[in-house]
C-alpha positions as a Markdown table, in Angstrom:
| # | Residue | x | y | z |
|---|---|---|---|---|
| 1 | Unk | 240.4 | 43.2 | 103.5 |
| 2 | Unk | 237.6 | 45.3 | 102.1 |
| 3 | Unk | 234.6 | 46.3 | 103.6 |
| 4 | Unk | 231.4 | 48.3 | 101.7 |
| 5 | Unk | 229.8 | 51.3 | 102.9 |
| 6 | Unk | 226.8 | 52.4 | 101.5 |
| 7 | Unk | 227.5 | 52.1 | 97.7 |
| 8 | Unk | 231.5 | 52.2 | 97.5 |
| 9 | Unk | 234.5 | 49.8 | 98.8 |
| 10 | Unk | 236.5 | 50.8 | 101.3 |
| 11 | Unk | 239.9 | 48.6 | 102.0 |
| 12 | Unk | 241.3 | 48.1 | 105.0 |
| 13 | Unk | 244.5 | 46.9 | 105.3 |
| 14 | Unk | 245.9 | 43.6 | 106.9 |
| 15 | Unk | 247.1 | 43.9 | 110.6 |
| 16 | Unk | 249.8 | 41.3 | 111.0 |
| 17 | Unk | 251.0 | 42.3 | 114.2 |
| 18 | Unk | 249.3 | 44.7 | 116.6 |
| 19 | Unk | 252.2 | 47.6 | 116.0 |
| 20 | Unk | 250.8 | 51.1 | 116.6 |
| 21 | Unk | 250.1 | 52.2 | 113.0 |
| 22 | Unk | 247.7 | 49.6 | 112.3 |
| 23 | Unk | 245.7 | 50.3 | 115.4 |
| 24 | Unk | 245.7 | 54.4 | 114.4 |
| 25 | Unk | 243.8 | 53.5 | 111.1 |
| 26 | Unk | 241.2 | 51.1 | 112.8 |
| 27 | Unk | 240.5 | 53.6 | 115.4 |
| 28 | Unk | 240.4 | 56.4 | 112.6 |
| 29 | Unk | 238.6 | 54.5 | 110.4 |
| 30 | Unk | 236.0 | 53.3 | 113.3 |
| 31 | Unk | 235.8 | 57.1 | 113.5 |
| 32 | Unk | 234.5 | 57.9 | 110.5 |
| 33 | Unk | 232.3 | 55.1 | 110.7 |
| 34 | Unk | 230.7 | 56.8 | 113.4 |
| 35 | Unk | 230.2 | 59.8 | 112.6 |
| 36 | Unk | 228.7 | 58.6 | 109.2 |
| 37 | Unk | 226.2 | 57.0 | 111.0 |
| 38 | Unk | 225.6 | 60.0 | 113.3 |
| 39 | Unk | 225.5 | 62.1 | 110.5 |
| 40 | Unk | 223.0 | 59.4 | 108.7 |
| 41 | Unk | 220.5 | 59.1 | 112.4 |
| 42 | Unk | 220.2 | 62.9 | 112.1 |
| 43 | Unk | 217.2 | 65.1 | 109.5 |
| 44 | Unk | 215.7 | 68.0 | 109.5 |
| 45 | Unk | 212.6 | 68.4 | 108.5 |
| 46 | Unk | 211.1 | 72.1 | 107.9 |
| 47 | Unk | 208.1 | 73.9 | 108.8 |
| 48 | Unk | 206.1 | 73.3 | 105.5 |
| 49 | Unk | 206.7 | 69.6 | 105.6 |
| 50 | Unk | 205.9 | 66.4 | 107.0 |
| 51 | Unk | 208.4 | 63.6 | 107.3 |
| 52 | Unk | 207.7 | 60.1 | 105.6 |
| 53 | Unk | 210.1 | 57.5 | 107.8 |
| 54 | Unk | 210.5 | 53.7 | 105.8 |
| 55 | Unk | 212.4 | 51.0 | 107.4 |
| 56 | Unk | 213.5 | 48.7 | 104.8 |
| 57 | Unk | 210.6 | 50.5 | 102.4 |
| 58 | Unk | 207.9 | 49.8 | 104.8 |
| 59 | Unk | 206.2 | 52.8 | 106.5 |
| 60 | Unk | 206.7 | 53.2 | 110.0 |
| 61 | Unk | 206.0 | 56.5 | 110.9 |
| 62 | Unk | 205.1 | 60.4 | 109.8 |
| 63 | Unk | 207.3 | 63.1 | 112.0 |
| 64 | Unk | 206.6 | 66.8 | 112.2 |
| 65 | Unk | 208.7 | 69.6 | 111.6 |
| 66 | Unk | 212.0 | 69.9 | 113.7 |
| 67 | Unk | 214.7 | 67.6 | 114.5 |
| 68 | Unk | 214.4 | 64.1 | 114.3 |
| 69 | Unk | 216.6 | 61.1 | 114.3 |
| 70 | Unk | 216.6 | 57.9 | 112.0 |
| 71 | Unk | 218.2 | 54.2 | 112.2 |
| 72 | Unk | 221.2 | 54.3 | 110.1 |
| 73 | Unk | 221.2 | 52.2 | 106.7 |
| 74 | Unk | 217.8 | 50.9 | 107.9 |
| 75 | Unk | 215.0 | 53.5 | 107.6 |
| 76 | Unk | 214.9 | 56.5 | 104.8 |
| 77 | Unk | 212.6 | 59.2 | 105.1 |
| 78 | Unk | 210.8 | 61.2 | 102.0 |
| 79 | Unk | 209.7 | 65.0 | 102.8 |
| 80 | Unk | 206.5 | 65.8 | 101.2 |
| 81 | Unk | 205.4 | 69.9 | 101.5 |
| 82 | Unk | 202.3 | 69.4 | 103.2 |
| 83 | Unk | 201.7 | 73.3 | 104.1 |
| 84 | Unk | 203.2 | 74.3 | 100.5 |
| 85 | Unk | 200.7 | 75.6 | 97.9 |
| 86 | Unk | 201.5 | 73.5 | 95.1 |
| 87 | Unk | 200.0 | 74.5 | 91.4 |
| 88 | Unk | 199.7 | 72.9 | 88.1 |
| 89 | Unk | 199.6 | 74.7 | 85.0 |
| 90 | Unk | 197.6 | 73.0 | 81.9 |
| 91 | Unk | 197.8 | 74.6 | 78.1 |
| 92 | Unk | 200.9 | 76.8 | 79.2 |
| 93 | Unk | 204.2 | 76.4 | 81.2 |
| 94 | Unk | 205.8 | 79.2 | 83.2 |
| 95 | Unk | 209.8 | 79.3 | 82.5 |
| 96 | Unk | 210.6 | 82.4 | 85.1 |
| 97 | Unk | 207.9 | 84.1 | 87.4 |
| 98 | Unk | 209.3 | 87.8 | 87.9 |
| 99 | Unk | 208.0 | 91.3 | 87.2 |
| 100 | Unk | 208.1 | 90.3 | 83.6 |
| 101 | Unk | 206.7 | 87.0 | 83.7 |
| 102 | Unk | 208.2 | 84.4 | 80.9 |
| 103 | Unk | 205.9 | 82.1 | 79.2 |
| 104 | Unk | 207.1 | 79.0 | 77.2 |
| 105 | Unk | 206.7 | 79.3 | 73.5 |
| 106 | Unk | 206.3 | 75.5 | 72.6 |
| 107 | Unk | 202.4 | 75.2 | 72.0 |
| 108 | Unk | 200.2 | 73.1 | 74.1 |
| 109 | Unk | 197.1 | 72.3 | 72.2 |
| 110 | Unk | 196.9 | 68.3 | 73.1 |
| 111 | Unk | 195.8 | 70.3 | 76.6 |
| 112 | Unk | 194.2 | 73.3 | 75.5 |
| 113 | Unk | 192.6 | 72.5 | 72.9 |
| 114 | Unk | 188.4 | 71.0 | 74.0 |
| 115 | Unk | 185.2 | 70.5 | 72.2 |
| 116 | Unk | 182.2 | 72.5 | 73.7 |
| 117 | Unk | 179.0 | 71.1 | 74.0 |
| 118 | Unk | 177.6 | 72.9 | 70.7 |
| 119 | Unk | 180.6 | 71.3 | 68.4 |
| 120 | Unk | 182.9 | 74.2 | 68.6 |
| 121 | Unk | 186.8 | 74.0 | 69.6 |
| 122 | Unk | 188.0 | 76.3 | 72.3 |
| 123 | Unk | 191.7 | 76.7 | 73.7 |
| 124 | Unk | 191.4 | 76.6 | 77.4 |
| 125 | Unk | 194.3 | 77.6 | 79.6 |
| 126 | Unk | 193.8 | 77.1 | 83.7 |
| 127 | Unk | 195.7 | 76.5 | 86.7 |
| 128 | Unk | 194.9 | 73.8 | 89.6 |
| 129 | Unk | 196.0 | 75.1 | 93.3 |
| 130 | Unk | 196.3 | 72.2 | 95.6 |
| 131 | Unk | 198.0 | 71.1 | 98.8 |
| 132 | Unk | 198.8 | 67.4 | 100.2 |
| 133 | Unk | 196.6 | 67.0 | 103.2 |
| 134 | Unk | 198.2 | 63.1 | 103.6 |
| 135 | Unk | 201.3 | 62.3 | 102.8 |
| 136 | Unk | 201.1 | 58.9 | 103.4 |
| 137 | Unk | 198.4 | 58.7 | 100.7 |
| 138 | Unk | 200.0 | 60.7 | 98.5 |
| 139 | Unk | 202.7 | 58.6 | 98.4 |
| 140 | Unk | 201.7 | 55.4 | 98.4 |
| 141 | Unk | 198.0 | 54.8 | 97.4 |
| 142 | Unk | 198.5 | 55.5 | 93.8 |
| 143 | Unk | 201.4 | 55.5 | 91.4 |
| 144 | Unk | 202.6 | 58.2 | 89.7 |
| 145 | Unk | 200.4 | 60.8 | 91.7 |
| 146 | Unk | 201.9 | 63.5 | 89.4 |
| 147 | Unk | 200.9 | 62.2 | 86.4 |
| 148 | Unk | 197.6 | 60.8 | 87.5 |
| 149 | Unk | 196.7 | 64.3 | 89.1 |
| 150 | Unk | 197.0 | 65.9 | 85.4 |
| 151 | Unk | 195.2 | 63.4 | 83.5 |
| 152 | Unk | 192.6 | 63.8 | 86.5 |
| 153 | Unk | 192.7 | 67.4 | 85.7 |
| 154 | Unk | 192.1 | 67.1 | 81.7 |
| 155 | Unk | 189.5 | 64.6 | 82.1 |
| 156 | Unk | 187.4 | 67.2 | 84.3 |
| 157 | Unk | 187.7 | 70.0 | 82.6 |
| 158 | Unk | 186.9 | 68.3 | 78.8 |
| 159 | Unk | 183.9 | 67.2 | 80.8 |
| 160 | Unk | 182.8 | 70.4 | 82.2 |
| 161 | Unk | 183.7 | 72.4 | 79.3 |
| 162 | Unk | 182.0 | 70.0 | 76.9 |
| 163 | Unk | 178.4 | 70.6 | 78.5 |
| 164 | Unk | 178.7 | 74.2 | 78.0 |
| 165 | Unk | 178.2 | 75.8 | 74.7 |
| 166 | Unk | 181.8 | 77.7 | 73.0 |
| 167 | Unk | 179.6 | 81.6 | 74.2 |
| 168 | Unk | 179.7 | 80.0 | 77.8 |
| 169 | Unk | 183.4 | 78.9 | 78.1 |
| 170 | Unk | 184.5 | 82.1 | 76.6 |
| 171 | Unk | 182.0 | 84.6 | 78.4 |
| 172 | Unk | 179.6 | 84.2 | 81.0 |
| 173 | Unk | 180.3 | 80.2 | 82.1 |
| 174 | Unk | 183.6 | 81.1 | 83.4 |
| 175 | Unk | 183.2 | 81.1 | 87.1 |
| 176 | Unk | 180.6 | 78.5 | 86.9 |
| 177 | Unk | 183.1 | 76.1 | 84.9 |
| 178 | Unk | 185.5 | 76.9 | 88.1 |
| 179 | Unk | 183.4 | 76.0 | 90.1 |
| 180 | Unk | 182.0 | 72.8 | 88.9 |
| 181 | Unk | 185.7 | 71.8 | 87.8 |
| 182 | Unk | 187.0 | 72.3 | 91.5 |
| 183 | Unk | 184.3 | 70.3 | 92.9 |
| 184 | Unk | 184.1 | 67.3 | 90.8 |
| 185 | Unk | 188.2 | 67.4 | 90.8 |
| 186 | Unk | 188.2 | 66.9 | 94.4 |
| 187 | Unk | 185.6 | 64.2 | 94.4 |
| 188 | Unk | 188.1 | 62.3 | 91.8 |
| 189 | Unk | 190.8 | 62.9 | 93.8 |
| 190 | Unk | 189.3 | 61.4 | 97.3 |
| 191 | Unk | 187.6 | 58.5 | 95.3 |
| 192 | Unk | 191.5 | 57.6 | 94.0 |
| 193 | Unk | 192.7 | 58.6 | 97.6 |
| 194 | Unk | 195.4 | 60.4 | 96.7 |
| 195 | Unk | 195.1 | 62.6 | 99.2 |
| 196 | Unk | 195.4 | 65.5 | 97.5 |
| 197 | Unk | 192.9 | 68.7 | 98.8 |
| 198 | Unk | 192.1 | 71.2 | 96.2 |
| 199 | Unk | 192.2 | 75.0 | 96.5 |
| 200 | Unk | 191.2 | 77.1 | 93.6 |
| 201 | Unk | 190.9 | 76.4 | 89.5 |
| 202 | Unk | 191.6 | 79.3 | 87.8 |
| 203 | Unk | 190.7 | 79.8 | 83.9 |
| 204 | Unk | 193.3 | 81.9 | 82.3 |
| 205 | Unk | 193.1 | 82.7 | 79.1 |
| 206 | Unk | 189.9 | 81.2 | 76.8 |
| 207 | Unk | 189.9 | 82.0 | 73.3 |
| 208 | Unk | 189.0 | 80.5 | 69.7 |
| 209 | Unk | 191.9 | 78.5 | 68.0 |
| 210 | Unk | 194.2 | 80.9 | 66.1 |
| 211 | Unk | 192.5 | 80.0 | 62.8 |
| 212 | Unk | 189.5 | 81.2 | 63.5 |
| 213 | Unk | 190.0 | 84.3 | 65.7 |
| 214 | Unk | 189.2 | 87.0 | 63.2 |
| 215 | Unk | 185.9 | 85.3 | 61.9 |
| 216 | Unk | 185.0 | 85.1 | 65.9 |
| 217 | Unk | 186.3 | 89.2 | 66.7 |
| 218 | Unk | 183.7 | 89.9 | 63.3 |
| 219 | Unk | 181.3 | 87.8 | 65.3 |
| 220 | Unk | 181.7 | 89.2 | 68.7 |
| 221 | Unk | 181.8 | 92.8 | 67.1 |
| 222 | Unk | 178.4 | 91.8 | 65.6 |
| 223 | Unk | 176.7 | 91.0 | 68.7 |
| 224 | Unk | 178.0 | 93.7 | 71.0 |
| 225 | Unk | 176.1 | 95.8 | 67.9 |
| 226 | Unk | 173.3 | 94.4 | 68.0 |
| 227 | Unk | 173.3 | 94.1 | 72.1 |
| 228 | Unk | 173.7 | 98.2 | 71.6 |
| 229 | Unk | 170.9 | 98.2 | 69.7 |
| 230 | Unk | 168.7 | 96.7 | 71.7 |
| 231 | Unk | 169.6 | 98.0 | 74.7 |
| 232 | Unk | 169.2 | 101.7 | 73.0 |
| 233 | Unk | 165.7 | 100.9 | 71.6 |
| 234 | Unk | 164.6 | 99.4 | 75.1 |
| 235 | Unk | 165.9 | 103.0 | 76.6 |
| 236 | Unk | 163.6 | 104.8 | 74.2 |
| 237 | Unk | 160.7 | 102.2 | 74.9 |
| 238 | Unk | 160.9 | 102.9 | 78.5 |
| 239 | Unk | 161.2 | 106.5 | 78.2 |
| 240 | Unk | 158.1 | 106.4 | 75.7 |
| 241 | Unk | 155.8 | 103.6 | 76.8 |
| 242 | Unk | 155.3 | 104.8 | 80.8 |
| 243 | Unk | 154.6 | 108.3 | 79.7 |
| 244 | Unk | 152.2 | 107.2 | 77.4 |
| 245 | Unk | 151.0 | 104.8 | 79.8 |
| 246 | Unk | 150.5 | 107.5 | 82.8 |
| 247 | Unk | 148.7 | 110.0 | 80.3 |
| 248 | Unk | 146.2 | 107.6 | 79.0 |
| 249 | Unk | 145.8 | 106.4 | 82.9 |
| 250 | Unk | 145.4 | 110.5 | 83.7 |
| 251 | Unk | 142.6 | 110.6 | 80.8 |
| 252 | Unk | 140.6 | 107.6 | 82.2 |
| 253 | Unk | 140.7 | 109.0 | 85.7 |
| 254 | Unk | 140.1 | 112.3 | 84.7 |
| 255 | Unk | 136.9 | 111.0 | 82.9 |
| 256 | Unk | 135.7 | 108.8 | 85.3 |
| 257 | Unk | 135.6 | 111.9 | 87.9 |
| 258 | Unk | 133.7 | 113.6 | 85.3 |
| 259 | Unk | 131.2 | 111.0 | 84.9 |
| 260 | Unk | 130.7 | 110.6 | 88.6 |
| 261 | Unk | 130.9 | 114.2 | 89.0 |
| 262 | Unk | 127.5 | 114.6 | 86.5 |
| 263 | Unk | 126.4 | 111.6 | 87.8 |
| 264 | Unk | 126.4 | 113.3 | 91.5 |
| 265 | Unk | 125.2 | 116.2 | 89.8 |
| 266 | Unk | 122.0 | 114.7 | 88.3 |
| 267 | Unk | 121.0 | 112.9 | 91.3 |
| 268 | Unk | 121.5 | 115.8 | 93.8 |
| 269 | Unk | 119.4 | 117.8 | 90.7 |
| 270 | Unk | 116.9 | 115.0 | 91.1 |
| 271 | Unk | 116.9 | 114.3 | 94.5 |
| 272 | Unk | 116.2 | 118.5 | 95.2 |
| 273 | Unk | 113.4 | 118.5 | 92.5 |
| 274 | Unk | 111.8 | 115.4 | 94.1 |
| 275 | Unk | 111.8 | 117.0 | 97.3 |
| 276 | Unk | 110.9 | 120.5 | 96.2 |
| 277 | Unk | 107.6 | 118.8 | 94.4 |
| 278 | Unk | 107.0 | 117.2 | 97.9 |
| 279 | Unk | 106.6 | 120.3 | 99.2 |
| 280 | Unk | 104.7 | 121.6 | 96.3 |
| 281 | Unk | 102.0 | 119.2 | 96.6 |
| 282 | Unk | 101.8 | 119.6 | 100.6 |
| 283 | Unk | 101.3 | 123.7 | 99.9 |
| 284 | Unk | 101.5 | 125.1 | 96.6 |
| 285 | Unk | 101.0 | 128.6 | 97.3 |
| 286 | Unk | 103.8 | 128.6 | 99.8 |
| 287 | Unk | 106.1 | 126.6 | 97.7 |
| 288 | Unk | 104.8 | 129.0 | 94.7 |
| 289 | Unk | 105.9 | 131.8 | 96.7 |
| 290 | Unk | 109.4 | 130.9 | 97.8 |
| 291 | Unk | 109.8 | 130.1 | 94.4 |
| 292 | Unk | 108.9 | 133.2 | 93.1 |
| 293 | Unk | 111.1 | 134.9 | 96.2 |
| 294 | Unk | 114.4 | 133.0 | 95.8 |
| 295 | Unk | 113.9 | 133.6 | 91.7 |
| 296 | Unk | 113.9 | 137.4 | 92.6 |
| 297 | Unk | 116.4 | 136.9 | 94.9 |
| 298 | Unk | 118.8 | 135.6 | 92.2 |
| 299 | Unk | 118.0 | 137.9 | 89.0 |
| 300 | Unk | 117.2 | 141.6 | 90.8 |
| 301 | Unk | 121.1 | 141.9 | 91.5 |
| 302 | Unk | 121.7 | 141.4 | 88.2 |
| 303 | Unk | 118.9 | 143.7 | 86.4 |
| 304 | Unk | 121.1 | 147.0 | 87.4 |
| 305 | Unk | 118.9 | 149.9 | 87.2 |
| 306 | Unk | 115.3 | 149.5 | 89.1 |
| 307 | Unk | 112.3 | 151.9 | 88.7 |
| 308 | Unk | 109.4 | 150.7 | 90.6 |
| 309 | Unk | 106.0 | 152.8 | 89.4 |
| 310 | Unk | 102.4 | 153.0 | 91.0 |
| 311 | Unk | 99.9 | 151.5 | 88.3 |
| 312 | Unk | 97.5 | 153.8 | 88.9 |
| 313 | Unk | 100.1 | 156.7 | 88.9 |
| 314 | Unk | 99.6 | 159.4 | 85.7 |
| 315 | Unk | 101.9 | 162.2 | 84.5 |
| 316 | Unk | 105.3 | 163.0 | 84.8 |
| 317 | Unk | 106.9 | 161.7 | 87.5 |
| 318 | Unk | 110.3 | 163.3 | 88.6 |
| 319 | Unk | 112.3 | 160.3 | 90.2 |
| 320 | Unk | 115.8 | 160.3 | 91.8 |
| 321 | Unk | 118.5 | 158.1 | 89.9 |
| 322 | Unk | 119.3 | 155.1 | 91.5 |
| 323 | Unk | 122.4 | 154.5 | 89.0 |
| 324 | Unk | 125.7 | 154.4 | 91.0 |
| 325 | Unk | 127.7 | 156.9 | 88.7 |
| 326 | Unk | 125.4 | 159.4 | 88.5 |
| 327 | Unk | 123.8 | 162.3 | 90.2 |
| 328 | Unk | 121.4 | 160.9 | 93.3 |
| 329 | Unk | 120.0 | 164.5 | 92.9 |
| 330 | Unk | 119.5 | 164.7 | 89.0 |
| 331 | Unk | 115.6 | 163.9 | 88.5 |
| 332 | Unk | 114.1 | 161.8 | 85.9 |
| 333 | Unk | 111.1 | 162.0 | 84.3 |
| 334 | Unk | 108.7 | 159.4 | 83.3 |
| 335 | Unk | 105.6 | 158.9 | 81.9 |
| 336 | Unk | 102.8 | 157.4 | 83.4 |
| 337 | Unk | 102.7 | 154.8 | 80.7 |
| 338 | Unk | 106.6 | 153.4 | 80.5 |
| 339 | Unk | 107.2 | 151.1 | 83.2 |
């Protein structure tokens, strides 16, 4: 007799009479029948995954990490890394990730290879870090989630990278592309509810195709020049242009208090004539007088040497020297007739 287990035959022989032997290999072989299903009721499931239980290909049930136990033959269980940060690598492939990393050598360019928004071809390189945040979706809501993810992947970034001009993708836009990629990548992925979450896009190496890389190093030689240029002749206009600025603004200020110093001037000058002709006309013999006095006032200091003489006086007239350097006794003589 022959019965099947799992995918192979197993023959049992005929038991004519119930004789000792025959009843050894039953009981052995009930045994092992036993402790294949035991074996079979029994998984593991580790801490970075989540278990998938089927019964007949139907889901049933998710189970967490630990042990867990199964119907034997009946339900099957599929382990998806839920807590495992998964990655995807477009335009190059990774063959050993040690000190010395080893990159493939077969080229990529159906992936790498994009046209930018300004008609130009760039090689783009990136990496896509994801994790499954449901398994059950992941698994069963679309076919070939693999597969689909990557062409999901492409599709975004040809989009992104085809708004931007060739300048952006290879210089400034990088972050921004990483950005915009990540976010409309995980829109795409819960609109296809594949229950994939997304965690970083990366860019890793941008550059012109092969072809073309010296004409673009002349070109990118070229503009760092003339950004050196610029950036030099703006130095010398801002070291030039606010001095020149501040001493013109010194000039202006300095004659504008000159003005309204001689305009202050003139109407203070004014303002004292007009009142000393005020006076004047109230008593002008007095006014004469202080004139005449403060006039005195202000030019006898400075006429040195004063002789003061009688009119009426005649003859020699000995006089003491009022000079300060010489001789307070030493007369001088003068006649009546020089004053």
């Amino acid at each position: 007799m022959k019965i099947r287990i799992f995918d192979s035959e197993v023959e049992i022989p005929d038991v004519e009479s119930p004789d000792i032997g025959g009843r050894t290999i039953l009981r052995g072989l009930v045994l092992v029948l036993t402790l294949v299903g035991l074996w079979n009721a029994v998984y593991q499931i580790e801490p970075e995954e989540a278990g998938v239980v089927l019964r007949f290909g139907k889901y049933v049930r998710t189970t967490d990490p630990g042990l867990h136990f199964k119907i034997p033959l009946v339900e099957d269980v599929q382990k998806v890394p839920v807590e495992r940060q998964l990655k995807q690598e477009f335009g190059f492939r990774t063959l050993a990730a040690n000190v010395q990393t080893q990159y493939s050598q077969n080229t990529l360019d159906g992936e790498a290879l994009m046209l930018t928004g300004d008609l130009n071809v760039a090689v783009v390189e990136w990496i896509v870090q994801y994790r499954v945040a449901d398994p059950y979706s992941y698994l069963f809501e679309v076919r070939n989630v693999e597969d689909t993810f990557r062409d999901m992947n492409e599709a975004v970034m040809r989009e992104v990278v085809g708004d931007r001009t060739v300048t952006e993708v290879l210089t400034v836009g990088r972050q921004e592309i990483e950005m915009n990629a990540e976010t409309r990548l995980q829109e795409l992925c819960d609109q296809y509810d594949t229950g994939i979450r997304i965690e970083q896009v990366v860019l890793q190496d941008v550059n012109p195709p092969d072809p073309v890389k010296p004409s673009w190093d002349e070109v990118n030689q070229a503009q760092q020049q003339r950004d050196r240029l610029i950036n030099e002749a703006l130095a010398d206009y801002n070291s030039v242009i606010p001095r020149a600025s501040g001493e013109a603004q010194q000039t202006v200020l300095q004659s504008e208090g000159y003005a309204l110093d001689r305009v202050n001037r003139s109407e203070g000058d004014a303002a004292r004539f007009k009142s000393l002709y005020d006076e004047y006309r109230r008593a002008p013999n007095v006014t004469r007088r202080r004139l005449y006095l403060e006039t005195m006032t202000r030019m006898l200091p400075q006429a040195g040497n004063k002789v003061i003489l009688d009119e009426e006086a005649e003859g020699v007239l000995p006089l003491l020297s009022i000079g300060s350097g010489s001789n307070p006794l030493q007369p001088t003589t003068l006649t009546g007739g020089n004053r």
